[in-house]
C-alpha positions as CSV (number, residue, x, y, z in Angstrom):
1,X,-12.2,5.9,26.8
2,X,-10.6,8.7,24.9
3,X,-7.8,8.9,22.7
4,X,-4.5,11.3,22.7
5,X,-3.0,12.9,19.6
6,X,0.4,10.8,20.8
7,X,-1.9,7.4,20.6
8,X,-2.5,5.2,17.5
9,X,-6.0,6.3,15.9
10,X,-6.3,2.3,15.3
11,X,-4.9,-0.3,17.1
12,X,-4.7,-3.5,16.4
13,X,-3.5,-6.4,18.3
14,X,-3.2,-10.2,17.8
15,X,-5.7,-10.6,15.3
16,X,-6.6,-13.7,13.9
17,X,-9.7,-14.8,11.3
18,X,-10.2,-18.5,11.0
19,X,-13.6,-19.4,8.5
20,X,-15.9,-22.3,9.4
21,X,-14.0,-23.8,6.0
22,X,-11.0,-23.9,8.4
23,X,-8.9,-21.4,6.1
24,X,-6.7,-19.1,7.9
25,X,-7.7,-15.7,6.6
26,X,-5.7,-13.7,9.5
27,X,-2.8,-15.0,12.0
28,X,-2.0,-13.0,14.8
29,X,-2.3,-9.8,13.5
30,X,-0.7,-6.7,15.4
31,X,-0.5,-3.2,13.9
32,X,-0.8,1.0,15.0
33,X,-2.0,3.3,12.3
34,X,-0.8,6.3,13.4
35,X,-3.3,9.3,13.6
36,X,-3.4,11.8,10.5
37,X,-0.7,9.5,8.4
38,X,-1.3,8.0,4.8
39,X,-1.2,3.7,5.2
40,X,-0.6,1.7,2.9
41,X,-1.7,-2.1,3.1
42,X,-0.2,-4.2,0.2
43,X,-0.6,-7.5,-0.7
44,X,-1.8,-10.2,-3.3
45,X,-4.9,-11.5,-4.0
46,X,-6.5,-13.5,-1.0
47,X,-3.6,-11.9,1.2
48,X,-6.4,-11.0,3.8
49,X,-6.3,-7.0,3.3
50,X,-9.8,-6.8,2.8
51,X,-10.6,-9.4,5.8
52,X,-8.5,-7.3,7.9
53,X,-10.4,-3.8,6.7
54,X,-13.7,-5.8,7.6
55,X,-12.4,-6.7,10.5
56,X,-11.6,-3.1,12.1
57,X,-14.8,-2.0,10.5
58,X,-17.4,-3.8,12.2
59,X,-18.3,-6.1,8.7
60,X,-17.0,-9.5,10.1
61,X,-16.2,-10.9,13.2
62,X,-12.4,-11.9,14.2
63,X,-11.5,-15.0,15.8
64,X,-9.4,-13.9,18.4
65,X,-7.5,-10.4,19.4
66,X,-9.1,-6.6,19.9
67,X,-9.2,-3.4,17.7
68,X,-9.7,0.3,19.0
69,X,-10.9,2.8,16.7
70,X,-10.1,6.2,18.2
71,X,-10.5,5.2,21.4
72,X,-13.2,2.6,21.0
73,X,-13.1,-1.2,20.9
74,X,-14.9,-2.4,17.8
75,X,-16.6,-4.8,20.2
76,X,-17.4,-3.9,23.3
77,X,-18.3,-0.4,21.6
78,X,-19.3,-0.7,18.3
79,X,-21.8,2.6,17.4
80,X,-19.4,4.6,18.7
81,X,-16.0,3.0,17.2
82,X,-18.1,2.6,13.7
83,X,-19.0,6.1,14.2
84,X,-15.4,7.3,13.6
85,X,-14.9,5.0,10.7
86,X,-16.0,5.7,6.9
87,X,-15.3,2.9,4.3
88,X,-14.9,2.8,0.6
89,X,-15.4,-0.7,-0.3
90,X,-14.0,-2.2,-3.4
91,X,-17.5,-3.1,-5.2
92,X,-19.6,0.0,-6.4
93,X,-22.7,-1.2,-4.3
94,X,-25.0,1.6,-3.7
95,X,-28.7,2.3,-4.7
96,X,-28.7,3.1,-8.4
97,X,-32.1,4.8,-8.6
98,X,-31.3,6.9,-6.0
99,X,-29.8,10.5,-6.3
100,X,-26.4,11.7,-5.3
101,X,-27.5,13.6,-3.1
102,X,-30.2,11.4,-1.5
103,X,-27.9,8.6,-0.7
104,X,-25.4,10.9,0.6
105,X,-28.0,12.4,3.1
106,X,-29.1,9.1,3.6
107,X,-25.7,7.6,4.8
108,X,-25.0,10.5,6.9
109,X,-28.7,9.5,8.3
110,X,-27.5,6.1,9.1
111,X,-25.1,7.1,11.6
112,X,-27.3,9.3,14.0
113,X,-25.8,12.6,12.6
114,X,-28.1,15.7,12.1
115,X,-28.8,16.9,8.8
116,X,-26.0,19.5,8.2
117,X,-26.6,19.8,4.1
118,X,-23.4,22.4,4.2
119,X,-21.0,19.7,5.5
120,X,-22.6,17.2,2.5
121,X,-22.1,20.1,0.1
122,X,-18.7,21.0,0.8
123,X,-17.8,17.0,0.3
124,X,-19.8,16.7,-2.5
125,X,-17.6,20.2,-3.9
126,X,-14.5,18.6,-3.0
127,X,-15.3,15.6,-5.1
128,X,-16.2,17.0,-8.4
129,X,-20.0,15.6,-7.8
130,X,-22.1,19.2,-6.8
131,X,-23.1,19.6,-10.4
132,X,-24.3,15.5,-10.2
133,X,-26.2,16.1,-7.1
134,X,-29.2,15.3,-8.5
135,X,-28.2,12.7,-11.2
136,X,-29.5,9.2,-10.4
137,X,-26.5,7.2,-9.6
138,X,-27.1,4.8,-12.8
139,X,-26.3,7.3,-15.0
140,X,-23.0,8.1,-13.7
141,X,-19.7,6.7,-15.4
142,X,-17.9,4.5,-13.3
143,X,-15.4,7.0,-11.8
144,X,-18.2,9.3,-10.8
145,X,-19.9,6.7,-9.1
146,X,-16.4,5.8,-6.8
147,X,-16.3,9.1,-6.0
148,X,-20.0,8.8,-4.9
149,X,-18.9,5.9,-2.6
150,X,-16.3,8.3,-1.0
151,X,-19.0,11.0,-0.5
152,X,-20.9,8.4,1.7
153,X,-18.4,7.5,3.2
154,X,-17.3,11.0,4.2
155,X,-20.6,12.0,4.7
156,X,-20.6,11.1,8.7
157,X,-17.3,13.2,9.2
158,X,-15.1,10.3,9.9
159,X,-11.6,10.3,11.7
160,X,-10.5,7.7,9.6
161,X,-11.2,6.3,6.4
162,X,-10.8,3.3,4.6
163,X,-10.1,2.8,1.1
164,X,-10.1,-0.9,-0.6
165,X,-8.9,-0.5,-3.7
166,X,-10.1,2.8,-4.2
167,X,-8.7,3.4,-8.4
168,X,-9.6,-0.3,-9.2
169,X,-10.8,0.7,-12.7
170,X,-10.7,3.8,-12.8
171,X,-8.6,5.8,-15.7
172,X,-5.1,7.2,-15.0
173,X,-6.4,11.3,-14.8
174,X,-9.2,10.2,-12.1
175,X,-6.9,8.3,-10.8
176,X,-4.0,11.1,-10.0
177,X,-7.4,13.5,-9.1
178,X,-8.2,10.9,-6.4
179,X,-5.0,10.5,-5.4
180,X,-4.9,14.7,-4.6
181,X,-8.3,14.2,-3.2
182,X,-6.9,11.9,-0.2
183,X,-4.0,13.5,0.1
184,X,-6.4,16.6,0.8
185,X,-8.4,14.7,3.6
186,X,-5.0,13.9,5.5
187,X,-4.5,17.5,6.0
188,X,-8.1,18.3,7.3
189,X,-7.2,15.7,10.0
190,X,-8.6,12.2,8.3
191,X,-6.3,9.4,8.9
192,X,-6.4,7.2,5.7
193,X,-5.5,3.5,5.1
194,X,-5.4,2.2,1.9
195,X,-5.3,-1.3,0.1
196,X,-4.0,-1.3,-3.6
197,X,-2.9,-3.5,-6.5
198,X,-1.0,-0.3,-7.9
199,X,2.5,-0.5,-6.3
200,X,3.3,3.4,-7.6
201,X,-0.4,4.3,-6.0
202,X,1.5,3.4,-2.4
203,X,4.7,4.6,-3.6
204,X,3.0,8.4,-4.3
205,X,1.1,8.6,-1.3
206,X,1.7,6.7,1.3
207,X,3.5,7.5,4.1
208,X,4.1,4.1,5.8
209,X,3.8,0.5,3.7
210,X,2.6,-2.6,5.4
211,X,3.3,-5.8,3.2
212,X,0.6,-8.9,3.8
213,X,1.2,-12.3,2.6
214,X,-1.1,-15.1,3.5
215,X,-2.7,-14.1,6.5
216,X,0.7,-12.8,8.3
217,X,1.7,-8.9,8.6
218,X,5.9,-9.5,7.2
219,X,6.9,-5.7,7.3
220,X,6.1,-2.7,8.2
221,X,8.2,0.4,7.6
222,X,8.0,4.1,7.0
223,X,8.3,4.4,2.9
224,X,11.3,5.6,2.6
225,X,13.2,3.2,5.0
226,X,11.7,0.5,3.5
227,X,13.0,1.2,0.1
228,X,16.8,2.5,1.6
229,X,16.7,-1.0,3.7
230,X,15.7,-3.5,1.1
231,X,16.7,-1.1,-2.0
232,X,19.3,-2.6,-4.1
233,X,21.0,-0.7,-7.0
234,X,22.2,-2.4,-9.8
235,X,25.5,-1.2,-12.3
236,X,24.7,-2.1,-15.8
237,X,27.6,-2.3,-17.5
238,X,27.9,-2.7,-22.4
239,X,30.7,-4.6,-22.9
240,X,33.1,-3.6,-26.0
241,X,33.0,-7.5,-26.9
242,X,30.6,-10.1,-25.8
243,X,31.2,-12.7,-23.4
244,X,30.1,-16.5,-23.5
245,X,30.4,-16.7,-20.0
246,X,31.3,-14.9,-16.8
247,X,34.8,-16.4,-16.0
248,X,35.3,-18.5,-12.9
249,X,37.4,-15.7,-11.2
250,X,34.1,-13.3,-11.2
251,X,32.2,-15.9,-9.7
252,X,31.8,-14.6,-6.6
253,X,30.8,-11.6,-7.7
254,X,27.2,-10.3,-7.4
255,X,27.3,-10.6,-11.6
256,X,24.7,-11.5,-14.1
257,X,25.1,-11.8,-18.2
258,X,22.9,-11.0,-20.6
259,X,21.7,-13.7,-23.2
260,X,23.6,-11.7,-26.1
261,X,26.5,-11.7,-23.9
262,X,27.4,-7.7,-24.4
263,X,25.7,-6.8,-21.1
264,X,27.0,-7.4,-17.6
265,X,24.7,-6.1,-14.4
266,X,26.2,-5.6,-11.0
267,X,24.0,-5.6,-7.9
268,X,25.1,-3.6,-4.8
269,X,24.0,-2.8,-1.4
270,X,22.8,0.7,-0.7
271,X,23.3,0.3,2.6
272,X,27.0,-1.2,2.4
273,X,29.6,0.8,3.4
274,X,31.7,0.0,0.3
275,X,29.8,-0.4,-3.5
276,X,32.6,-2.8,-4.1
277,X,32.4,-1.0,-8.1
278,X,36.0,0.3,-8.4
279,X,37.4,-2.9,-7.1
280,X,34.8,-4.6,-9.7
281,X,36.0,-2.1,-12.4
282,X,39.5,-3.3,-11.7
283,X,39.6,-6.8,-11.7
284,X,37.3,-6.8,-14.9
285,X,40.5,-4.9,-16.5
286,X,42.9,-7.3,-15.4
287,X,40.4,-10.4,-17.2
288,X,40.6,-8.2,-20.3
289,X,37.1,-7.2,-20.4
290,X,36.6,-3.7,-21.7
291,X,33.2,-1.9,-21.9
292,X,31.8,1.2,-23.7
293,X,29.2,2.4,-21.2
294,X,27.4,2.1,-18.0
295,X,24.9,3.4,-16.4
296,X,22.8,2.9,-12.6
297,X,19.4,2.1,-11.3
298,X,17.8,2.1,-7.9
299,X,15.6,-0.5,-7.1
300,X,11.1,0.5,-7.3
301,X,8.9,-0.4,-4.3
302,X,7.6,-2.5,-7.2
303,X,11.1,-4.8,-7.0
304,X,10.5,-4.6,-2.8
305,X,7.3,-5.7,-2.5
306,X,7.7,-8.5,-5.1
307,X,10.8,-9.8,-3.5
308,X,8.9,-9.7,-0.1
309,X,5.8,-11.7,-1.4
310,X,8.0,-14.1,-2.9
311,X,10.7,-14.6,-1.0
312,X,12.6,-18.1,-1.3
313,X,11.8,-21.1,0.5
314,X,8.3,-19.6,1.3
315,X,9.5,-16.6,3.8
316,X,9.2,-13.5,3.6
317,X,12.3,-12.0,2.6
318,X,13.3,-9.1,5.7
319,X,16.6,-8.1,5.0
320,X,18.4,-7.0,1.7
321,X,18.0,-8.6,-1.5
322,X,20.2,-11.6,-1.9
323,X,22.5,-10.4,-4.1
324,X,22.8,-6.9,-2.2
325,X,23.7,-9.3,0.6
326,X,26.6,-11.3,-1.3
327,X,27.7,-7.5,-2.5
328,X,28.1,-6.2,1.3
329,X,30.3,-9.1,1.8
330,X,32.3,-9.2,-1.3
């Protein structure tokens, strides 16, 4: 079985992970990463990212459902779908008495592949780690010896590439390096899908977001229309004088006061055809209340994701933002 460049590079459909403990790891899982795209998988601790990444790569077993790896179900053909996946795992496992180059080699080994030392050169160039090549891995600082993992996990040429947490304590200028380092692997052709606890990591790179939240898949959008469909904007408003309360007229308004009473914030749609501001503007006039500035902010993935993970009543919020939604019909 063969793929196109029109078909997902991973597809994965009705998933589910159940452990002998009975817990629910996965439920019903469907998902297409598209080939040569930048995915990002967010989610809380214990959401069941890395169960799912396990899952596609061969490292646990699923309950129920199938996954094909360019063209290759996980199960039924395993060496060949494993063969087209390379994984960064979150731990920084590898053989510390071993040099950089050795267990680079020796992953590439692993896989069937010939020795072909210019392919692990040029990775080992692109990573910053040719003049380490023959450090033992214990001596490396912690950043050097992530960017080892990606080396090995490179080293089989890979058409896509996993990456579980990949800047999990790493410092903010190897951080933004790595961050050009994947974005340099999508344009040789690598299809990379990432998990991350850094919300701007997704926000810089990714090109589509999937949210996870106890097992279940609740969205998944193309970056920007994520943040234009759930976006909110918010008009914050310093008052002249301070107010002890909103009066009951505003109620219905999408209005919130600030303790000190000198700042009023107004949240609006994005989407809405109307902002509802200069009718705002207007009727605070008429109440008497004057103000001295304001100013506007868009809603961060950040805000997005955390209103999806926690949305009320235990869903998942998939539509605007409560008060957005009050706004559109104000």
């Amino acid at each position: 079985m063969t793929s196109s460049a029109s078909d997902p590079i991973v597809s994965i459909r009705n998933v589910s992970k159940t452990y002998a403990s009975g817990f629910h790891a996965l439920k019903d899982v469907s998902l297409d990463i598209h080939r040569g795209e930048i995915f990002a998988l967010l989610g809380p601790n214990g959401a069941g990212k890395t169960t799912l990444i396990n899952i596609v790569c061969g490292i646990v077993n699923a309950s129920a459902g199938t996954v094909v790896a360019d063209g290759h179900d996980i199960v039924r053909d395993a060496r060949a779908a494993r063969m087209k996946i390379g994984l960064v795992p979150q731990e920084l496992s590898t053989d510390a008495f071993e040099s950089v180059w050795a267990t680079t080699r020796f992953s590439r080994g692993l896989f069937g592949r010939p020795p072909d030392p210019a392919h692990l050169e040029k990775t080992l160039r692109a990573l910053s780690l040719w003049d380490k090549r023959n450090s033992k891995i214990m001596a490396l600082s912690g950043g050097m010896k992530r960017r080892v993992l990606i080396a090995k996990a490179l080293s089989h040429e890979p058409s896509i590439l996993f990456l579980d947490e990949p800047t999990a304590g790493v410092d903010v200028e190897l951080r933004r390096d790595m961050w050009q380092m994947v974005r340099e692997l999508r344009e040789r052709g690598v299809t990379i899908i990432l998990t991350t606890h850094y919300i701007e990591e997704a926000e810089e790179m990714a090109d589509r977001i999937g949210v996870i939240r106890k097992g279940e898949l609740i969205v998944v959008e193309d970056k920007h229309v994520l943040m234009r469909k759930l976006g909110s904007k918010q008009l914050t408003l310093q008052l002249q004088a301070p107010l002890d309360r909103i009066p009951e007229a505003l109620a219905g308004e999408p209005l919130a006061l600030a303790d000190d009473g000198q700042t009023l914030v107004y949240t609006f749609d994005t989407q809405a055809e109307r902002t509802g501001i200069a009718t705002l503007l207007r009727r605070l006039a008429e109440h008497g209340i004057d103000f001295k500035d304001l100013h506007s902010s868009e809603s961060s993935l950040e805000d997005i994701f955390v209103s999806l993970v926690h949305g009320e009543g235990g869903e998942a919020s998939t539509s605007f933002p409560e008060s957005a939604t009050r706004s559109a019909r104000a």
